[in-house]
Residue frames relative to the residue before (quaternion, step in Angstrom):
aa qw qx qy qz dx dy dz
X 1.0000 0.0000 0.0000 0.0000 0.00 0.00 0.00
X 0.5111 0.7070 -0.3326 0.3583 3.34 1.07 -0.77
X 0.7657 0.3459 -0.0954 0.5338 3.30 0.44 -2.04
X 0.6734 0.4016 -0.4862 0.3858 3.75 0.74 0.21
X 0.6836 0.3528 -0.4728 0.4298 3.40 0.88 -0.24
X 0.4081 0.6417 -0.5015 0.4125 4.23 0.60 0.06
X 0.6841 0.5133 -0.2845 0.4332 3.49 0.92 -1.18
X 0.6304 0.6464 -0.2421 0.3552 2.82 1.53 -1.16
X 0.6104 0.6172 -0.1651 0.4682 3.08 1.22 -0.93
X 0.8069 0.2611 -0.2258 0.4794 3.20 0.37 -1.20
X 0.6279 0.4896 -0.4261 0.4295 3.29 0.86 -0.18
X 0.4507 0.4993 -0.4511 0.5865 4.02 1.34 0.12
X 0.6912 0.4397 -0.4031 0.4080 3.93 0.30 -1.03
X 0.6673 0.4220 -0.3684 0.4908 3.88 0.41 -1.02
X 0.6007 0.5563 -0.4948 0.2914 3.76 0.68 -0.82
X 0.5454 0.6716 -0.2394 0.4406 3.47 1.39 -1.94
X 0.7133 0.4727 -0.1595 0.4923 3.98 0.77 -1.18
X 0.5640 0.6303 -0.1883 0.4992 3.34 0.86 -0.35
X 0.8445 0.2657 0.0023 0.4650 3.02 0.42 -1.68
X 0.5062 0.5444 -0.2696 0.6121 3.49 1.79 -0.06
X 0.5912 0.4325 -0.3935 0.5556 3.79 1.03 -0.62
X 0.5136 0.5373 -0.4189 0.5216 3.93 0.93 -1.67
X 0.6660 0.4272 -0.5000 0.3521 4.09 -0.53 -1.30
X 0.7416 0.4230 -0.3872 0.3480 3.59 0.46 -1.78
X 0.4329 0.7745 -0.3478 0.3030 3.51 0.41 -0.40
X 0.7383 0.2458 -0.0561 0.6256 3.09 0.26 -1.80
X 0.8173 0.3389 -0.4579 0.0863 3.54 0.31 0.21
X 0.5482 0.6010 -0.3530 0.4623 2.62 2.21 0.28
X 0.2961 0.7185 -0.3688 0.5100 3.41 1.79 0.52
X 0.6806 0.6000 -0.2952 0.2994 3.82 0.73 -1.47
X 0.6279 0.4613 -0.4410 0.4455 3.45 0.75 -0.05
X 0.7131 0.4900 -0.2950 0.4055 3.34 0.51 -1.20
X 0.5056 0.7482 -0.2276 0.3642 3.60 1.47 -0.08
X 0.6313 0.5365 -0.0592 0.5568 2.69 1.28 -1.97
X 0.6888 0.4844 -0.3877 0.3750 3.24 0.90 -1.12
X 0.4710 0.8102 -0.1472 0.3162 3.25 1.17 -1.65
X 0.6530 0.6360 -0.0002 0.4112 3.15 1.08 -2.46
X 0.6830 0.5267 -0.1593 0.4803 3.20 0.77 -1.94
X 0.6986 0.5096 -0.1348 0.4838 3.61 0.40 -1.72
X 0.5991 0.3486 -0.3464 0.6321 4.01 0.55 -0.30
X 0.7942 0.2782 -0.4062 0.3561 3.64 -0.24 -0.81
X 0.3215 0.6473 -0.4863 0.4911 4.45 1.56 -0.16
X 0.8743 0.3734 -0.1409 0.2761 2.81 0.03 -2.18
X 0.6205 0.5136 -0.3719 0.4615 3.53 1.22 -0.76
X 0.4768 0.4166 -0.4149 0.6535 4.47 1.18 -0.64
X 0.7952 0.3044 -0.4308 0.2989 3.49 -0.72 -0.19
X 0.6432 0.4514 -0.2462 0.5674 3.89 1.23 -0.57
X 0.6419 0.3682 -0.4596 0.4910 3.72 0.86 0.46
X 0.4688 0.5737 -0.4449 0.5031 3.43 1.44 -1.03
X 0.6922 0.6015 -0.1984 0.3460 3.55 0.12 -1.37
X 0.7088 0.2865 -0.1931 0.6150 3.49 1.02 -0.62
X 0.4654 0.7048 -0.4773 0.2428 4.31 0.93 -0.17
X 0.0530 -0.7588 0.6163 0.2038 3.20 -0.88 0.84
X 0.0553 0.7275 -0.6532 -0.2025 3.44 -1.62 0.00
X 0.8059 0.1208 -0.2365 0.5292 3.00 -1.03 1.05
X 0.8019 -0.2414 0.4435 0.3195 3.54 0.48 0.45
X 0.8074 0.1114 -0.1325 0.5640 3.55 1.29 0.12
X 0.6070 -0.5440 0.4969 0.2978 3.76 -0.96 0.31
X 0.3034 -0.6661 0.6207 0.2811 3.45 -0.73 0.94
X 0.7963 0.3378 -0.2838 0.4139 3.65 0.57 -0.48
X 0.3178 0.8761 -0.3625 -0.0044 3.40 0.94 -0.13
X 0.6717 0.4142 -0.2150 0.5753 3.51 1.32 -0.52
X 0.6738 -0.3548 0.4687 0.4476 3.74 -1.51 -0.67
X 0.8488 0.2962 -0.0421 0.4359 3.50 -1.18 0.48
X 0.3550 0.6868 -0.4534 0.4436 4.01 1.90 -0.44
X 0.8444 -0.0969 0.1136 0.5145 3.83 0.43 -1.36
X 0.2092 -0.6167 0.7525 0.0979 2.98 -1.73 0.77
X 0.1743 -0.6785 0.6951 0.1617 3.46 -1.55 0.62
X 0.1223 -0.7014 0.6863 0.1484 3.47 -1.57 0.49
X 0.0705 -0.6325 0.7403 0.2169 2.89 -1.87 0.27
X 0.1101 -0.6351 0.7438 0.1768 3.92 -1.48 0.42
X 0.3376 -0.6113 0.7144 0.0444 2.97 -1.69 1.73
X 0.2451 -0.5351 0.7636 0.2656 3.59 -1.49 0.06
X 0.6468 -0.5981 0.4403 0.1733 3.74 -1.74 1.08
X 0.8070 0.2336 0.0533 0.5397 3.31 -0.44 -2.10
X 0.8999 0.1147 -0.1653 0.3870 3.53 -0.80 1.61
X 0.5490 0.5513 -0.2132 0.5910 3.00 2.05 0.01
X 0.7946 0.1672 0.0373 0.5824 3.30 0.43 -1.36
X 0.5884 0.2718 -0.1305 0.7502 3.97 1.13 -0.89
X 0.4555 -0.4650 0.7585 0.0303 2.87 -1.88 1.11
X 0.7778 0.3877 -0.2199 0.4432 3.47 0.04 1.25
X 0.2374 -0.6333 0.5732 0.4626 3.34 -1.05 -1.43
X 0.4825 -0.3738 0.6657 0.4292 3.89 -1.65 0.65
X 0.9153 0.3121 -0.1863 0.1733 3.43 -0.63 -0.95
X 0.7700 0.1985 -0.2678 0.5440 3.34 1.25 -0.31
X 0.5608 -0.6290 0.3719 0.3892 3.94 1.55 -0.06
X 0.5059 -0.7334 0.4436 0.0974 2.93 -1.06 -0.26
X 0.0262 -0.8159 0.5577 -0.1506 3.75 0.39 1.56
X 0.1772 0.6255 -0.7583 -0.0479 3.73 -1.38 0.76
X 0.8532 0.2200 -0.2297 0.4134 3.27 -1.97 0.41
X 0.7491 -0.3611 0.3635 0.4199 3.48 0.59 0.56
X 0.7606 0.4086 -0.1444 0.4834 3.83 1.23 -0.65
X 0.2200 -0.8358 0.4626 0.1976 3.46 -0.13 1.51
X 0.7199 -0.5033 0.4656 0.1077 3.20 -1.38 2.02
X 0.7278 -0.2427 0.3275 0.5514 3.64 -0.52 -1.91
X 0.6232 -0.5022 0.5474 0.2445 3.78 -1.21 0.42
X 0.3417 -0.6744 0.6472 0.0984 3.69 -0.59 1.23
X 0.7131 -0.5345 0.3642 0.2705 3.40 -1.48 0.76
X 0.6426 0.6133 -0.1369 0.4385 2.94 1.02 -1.24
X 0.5496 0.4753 -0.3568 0.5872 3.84 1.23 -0.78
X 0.7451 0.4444 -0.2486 0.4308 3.51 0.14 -2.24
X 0.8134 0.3470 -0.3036 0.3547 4.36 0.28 -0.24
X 0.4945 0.5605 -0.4473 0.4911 2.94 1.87 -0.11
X 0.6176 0.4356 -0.3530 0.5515 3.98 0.63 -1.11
X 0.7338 0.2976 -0.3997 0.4617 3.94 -0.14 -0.94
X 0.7077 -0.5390 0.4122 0.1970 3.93 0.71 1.33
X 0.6429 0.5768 -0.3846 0.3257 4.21 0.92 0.16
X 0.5203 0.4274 -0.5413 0.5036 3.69 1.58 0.21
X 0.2462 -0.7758 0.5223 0.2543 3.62 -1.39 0.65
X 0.4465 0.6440 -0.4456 0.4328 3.34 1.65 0.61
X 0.7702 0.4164 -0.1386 0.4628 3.43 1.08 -1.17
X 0.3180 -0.6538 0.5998 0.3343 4.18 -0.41 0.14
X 0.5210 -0.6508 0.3412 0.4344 3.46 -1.03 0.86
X 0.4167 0.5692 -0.4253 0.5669 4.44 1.45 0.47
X 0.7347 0.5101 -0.3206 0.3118 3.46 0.16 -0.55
X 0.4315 0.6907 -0.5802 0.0128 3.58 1.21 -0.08
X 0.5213 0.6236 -0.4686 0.3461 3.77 1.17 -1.05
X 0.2570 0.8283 -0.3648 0.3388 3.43 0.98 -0.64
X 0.8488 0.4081 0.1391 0.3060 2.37 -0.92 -2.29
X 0.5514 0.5780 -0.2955 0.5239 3.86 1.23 -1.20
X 0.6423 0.5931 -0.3128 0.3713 3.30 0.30 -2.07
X 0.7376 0.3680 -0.1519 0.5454 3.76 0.38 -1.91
X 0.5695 0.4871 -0.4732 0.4632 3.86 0.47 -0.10
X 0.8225 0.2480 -0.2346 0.4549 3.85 0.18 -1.02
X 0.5567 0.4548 -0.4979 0.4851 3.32 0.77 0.16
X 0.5314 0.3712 -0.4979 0.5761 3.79 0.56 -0.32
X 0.6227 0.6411 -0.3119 0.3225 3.59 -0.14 -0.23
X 0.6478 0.4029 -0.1742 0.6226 3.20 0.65 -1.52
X 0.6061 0.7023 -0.2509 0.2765 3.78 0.69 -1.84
X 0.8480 0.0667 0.2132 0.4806 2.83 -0.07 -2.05
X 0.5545 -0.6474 0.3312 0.4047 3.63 1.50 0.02
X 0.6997 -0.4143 0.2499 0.5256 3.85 -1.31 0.14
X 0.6478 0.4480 -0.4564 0.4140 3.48 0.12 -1.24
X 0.6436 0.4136 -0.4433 0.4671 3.72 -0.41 -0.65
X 0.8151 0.3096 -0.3569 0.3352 3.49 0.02 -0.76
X 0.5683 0.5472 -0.4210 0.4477 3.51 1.11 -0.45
X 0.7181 0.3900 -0.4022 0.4129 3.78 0.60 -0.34
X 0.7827 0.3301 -0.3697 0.3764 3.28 1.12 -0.07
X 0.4138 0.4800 -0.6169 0.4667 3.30 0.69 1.68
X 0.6176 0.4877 -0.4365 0.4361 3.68 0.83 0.35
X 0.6623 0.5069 -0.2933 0.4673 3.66 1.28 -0.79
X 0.7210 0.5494 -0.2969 0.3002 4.07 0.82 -0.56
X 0.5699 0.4464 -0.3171 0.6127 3.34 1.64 0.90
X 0.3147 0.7955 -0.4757 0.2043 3.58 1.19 0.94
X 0.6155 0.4316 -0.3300 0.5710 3.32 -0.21 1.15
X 0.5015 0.6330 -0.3893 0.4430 3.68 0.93 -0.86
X 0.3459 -0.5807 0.6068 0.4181 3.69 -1.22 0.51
X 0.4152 -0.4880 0.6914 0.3339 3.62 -1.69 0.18
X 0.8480 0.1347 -0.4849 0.1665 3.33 -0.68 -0.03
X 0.2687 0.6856 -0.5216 0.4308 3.82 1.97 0.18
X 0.5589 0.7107 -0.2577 0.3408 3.89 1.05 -1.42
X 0.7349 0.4185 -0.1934 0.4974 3.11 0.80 -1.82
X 0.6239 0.6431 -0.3301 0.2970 3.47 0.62 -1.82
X 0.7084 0.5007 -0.2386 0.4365 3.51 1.15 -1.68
X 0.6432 0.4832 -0.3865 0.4510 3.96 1.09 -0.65
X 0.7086 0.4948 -0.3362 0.3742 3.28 0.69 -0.73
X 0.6568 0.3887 -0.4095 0.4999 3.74 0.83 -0.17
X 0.4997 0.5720 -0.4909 0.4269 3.58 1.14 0.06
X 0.6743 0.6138 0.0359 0.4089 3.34 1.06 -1.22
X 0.6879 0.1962 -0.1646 0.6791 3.14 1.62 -0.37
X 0.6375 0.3820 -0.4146 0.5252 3.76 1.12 0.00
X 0.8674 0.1030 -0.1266 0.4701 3.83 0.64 -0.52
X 0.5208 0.7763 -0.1930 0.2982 3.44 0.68 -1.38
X 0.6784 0.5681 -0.2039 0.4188 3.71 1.12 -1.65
X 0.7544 0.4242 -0.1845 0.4657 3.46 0.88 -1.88
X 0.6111 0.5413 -0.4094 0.4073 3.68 1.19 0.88
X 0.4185 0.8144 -0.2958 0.2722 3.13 1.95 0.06
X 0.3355 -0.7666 0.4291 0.3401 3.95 0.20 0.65
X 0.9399 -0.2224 0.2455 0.0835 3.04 -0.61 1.19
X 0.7589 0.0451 0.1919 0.6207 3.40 -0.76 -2.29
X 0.6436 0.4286 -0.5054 0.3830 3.55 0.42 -0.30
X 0.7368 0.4186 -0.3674 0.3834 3.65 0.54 -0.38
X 0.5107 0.5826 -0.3692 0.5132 3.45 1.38 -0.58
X 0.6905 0.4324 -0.2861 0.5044 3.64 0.84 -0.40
X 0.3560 0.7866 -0.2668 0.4282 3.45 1.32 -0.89
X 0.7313 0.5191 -0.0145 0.4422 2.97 0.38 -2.30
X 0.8055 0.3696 -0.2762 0.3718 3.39 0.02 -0.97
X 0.5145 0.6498 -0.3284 0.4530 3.80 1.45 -0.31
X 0.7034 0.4995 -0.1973 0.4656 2.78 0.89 -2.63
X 0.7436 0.4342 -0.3959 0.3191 4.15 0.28 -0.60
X 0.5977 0.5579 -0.3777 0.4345 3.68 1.34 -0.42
X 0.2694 -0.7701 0.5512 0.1750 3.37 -0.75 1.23
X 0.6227 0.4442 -0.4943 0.4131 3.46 0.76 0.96
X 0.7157 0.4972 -0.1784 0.4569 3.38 1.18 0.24
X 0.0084 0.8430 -0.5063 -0.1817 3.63 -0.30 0.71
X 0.3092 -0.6887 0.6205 0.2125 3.95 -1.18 -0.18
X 0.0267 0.6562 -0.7522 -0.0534 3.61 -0.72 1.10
X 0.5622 -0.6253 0.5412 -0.0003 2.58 -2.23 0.40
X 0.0729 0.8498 -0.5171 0.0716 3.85 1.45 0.51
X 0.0600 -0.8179 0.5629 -0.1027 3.98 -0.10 1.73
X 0.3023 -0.8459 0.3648 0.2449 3.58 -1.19 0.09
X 0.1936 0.7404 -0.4277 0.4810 2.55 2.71 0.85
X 0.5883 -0.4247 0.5613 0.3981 3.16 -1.99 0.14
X 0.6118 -0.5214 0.4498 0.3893 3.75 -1.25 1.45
X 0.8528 0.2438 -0.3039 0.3478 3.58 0.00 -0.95
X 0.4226 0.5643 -0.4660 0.5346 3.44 0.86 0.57
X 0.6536 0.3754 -0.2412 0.6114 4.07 0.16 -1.04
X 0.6551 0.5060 -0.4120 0.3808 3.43 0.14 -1.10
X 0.6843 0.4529 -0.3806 0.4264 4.14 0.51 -0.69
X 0.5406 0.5737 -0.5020 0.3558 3.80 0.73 -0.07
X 0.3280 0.7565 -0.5497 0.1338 3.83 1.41 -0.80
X 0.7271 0.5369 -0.3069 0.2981 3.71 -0.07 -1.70
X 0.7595 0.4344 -0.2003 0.4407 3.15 1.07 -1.79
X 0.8276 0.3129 -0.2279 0.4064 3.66 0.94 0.02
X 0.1972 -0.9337 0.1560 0.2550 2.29 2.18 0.51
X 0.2119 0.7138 -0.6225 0.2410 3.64 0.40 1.81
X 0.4557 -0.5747 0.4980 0.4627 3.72 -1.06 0.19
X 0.8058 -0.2607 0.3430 0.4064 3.79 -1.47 0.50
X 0.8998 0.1978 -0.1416 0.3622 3.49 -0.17 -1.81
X 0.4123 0.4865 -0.6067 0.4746 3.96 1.49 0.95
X 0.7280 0.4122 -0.3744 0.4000 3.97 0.10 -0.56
X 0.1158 -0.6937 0.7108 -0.0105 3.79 -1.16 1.34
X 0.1206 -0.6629 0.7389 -0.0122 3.04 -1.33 0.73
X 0.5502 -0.5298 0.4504 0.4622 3.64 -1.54 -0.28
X 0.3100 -0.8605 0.4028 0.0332 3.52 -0.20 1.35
X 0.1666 -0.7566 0.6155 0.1448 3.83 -0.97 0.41
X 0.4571 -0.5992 0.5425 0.3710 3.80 -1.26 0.30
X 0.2605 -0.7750 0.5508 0.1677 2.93 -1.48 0.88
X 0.3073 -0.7503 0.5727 0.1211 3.47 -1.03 0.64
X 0.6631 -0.3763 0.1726 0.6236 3.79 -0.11 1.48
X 0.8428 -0.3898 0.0512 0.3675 3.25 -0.04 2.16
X 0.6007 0.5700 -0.3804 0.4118 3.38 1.11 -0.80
X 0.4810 -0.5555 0.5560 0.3884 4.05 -0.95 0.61
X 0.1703 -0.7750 0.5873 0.1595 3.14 -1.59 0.41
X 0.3923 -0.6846 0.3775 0.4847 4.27 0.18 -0.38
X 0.3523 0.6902 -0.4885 0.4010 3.80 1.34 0.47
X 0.1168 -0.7801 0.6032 0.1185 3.44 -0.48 0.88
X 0.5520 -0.5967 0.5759 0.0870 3.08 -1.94 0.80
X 0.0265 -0.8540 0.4907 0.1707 3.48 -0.20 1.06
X 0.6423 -0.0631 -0.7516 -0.1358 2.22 -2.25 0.49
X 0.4103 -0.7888 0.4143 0.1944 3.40 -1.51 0.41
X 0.6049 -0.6537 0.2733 0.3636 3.50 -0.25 1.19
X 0.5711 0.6214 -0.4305 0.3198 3.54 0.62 0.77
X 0.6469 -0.5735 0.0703 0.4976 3.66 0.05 0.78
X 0.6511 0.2113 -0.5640 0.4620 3.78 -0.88 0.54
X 0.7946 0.2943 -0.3411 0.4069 3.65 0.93 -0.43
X 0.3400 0.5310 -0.5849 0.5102 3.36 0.35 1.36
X 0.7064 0.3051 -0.3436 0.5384 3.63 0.57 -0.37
X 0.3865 0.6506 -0.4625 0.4620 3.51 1.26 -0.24
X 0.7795 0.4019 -0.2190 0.4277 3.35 0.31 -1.92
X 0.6121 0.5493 -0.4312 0.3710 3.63 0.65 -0.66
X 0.7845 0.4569 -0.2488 0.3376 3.32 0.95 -1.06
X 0.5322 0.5262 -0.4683 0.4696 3.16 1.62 -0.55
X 0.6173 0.6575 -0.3763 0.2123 3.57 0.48 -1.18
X 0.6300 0.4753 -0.2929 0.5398 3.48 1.34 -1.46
X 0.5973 0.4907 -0.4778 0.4174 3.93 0.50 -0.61
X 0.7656 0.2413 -0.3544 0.4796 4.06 0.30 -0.91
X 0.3467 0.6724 -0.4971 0.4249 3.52 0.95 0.32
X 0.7252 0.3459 -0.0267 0.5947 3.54 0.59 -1.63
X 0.5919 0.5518 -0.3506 0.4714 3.81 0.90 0.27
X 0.5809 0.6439 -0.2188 0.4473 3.13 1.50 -0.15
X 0.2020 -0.8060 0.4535 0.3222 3.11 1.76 -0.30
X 0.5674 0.7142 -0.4003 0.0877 3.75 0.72 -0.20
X 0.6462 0.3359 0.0648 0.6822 3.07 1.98 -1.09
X 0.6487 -0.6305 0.4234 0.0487 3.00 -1.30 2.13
X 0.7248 -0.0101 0.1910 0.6619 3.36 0.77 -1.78
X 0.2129 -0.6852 0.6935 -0.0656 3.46 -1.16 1.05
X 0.2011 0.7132 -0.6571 0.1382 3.90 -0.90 1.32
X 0.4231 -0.4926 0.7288 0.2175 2.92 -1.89 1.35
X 0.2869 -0.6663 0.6868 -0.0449 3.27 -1.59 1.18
X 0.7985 0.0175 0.1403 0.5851 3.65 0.48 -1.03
X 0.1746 0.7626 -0.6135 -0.1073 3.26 -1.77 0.28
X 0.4324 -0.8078 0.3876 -0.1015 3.43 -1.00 0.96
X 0.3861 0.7461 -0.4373 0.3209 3.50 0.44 1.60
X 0.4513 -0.7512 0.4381 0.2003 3.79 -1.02 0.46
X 0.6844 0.3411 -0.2646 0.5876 4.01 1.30 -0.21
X 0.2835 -0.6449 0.6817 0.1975 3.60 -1.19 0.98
X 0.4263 0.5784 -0.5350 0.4444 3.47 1.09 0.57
X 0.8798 0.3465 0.0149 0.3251 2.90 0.19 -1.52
X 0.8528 0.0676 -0.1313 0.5010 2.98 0.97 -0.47
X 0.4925 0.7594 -0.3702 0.2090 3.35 1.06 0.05
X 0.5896 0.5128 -0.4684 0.4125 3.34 1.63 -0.22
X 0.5093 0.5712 -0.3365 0.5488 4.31 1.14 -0.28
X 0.6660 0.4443 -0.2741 0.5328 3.71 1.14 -0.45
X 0.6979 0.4809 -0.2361 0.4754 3.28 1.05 -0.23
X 0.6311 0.5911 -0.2193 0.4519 3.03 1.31 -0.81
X 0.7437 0.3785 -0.3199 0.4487 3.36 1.29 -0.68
X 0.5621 0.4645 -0.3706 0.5753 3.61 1.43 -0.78
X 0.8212 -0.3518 -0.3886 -0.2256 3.11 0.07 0.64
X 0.5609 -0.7344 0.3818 -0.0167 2.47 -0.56 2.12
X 0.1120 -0.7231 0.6714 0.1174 4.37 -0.72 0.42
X 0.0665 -0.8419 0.5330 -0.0519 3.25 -0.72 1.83
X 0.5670 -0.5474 0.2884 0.5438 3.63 -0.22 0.47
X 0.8101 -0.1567 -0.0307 0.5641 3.91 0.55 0.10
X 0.8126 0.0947 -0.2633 0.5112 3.75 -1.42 0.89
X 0.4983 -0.6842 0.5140 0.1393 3.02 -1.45 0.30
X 0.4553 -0.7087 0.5151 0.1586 3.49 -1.57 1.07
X 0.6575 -0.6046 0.4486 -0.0307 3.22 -1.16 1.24
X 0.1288 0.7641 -0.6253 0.0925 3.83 0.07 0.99
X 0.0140 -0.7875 0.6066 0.1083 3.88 -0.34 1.06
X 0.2812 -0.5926 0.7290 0.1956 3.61 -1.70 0.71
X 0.1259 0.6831 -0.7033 -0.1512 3.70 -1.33 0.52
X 0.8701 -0.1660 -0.1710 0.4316 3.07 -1.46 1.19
X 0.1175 0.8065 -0.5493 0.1842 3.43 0.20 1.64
X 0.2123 -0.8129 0.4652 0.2787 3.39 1.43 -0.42
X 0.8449 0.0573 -0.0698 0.5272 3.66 -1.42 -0.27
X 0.3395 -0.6927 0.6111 0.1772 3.72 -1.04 0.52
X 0.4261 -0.6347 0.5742 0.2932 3.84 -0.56 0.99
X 0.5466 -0.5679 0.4585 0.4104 4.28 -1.07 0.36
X 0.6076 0.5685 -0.3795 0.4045 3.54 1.32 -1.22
X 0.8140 0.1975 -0.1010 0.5369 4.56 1.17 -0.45
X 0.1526 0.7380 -0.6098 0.2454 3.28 1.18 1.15
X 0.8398 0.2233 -0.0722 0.4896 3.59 -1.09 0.44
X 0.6684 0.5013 -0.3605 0.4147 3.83 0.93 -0.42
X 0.7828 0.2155 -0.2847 0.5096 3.76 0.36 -0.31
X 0.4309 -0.5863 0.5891 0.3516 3.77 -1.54 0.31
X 0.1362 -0.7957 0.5844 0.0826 3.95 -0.98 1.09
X 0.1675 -0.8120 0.5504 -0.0981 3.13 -1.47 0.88
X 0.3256 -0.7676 0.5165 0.1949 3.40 -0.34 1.16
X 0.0958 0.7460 -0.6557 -0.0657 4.36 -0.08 0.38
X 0.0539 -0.7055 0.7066 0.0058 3.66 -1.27 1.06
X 0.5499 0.5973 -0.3622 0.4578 3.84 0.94 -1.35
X 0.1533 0.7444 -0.6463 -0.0683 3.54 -1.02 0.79
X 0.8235 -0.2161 0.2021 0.4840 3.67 -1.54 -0.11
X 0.5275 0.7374 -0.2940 0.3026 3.30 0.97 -1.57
């Protein structure tokens, strides 16, 4: 009796080890899942859309019948971080934000290229003051005079030298599977200054006029502090979505035009444009609003978006 219960035992202890190795597994599996998850439930709305008839005929049935979109939020969505303010954990700053690296390299003509501490101070106090929106437009307005495309040229080498290998992962793996369908396009609708967001293009490889930021007029190329409305900050995100689908359909190229997915990380910020698209009533299946590391669901979007926890980056 002895040696059968010992067996017993050890054969309960290896089970316990096992099944503790099996747990680690699947959770280091769970991203690639989610991603996985996300991309079947796109692909599965776009292959019913794709097969609707009305009347006896296919809404999509020829070339050019339909385009699908998706609209990604930027900073905390796709980057682990922010473009504009960078990217600090434990007390130990990570990467430099745009906003530090153009203030020193001497391109804000409000700030001296010493003055970033400056420049912080008057940033969180607009913040705290007057709230985010105010402060987010005034990181687009403190480079008036600055050419825009000297602007862009300088994000993108930030972006291609450091910026990219902070990119999460499933969002780009998801990214990908849109960006390669040549019926489908993916904008980018950010609450960074456009010509900041606008330098990731190469590294996520989107053309220029899919990536929005909060935008200023230019005046023979030179930035001005006149902002462009709408501004990428929640009701305008759903603003931008809607404008987008209108110059979408201005193109005369495409019959029917559908938002399929969207993609953002604050139920502040973006959850009213996330909401707007989940929920949407397409002619068949159903569109996809994804939170990534949004944490606690507000009561007003319990049950309405699909969440996702993204840690794995390029890196």
């Amino acid at each position: 009796m002895k040696i059968k219960t010992i067996a017993t035992k050890i054969f309960f202890i290896l089970s316990l080890f096992l099944l503790i190795d099996c747990n680690k597994k699947i959770d280091t599996q769970k991203p690639d899942t989610q991603a996985a998850e996300i991309i079947s439930r796109i692909s599965d709305t776009k292959s019913k859309i794709l097969e609707f008839q009305k009347d006896g005929k296919r809404l999509c049935q020829n070339e050019g019948d339909c385009l699908f979109l998706s609209f990604w939020d930027f900073d905390g969505t796709i980057l682990k971080g922010d473009c504009s303010e960078g990217l600090t954990e434990n007390g130990k700053q990570i990467y430099k934000g745009m906003d530090e690296l153009a203030i020193e390299g001497g391109y804000s003509t409000v700030f001296a290229k010493d003055k970033f501490e400056d420049f912080e101070k008057e940033y969180k106090k607009l913040d705290l003051s007057r709230g985010h929106l105010v402060a987010y437009e005034f990181l687009a307005q403190i480079y008036k005079g600055q050419d825009r495309k000297k602007m862009e040229a300088f994000s993108a080498t930030q972006f291609e030298n450091s910026f990219h290998n902070y990119y999460f992962k499933q969002s780009i793996e998801v990214l990908d599977h849109m960006r390669l369908q040549k019926d489908f396009r993916v904008f980018v609708i950010s609450a960074s200054p456009d010509f900041f967001v606008k330098g990731a293009a190469n590294t996520i490889k989107l053309p220029l006029t899919q990536i929005r930021g909060i935008n200023v007029e230019d005046k023979e190329g030179k930035l001005t502090n006149r902002l462009i409305f709408p501004i990428n900050y929640a009701q305008g995100k759903t603003e931008s979505v809607q404008k987008i689908v209108n110059e979408v359909l201005a193109e005369g190229k495409y019959k029917n035009v559908f938002v399929l997915a969207g993609f953002g990380n604050s139920y502040h910020t973006d959850g009213e444009f996330l909401s707007y698209i989940a929920k949407q009533d397409l002619p068949a299946g159903k569109p996809i609003s994804v939170m990534v590391n949004g944490g606690k669901s507000p009561a007003e979007y319990d049950g309405l978006f699909y969440t996702v926890n993204h840690v794995l980056t390029v890196k």
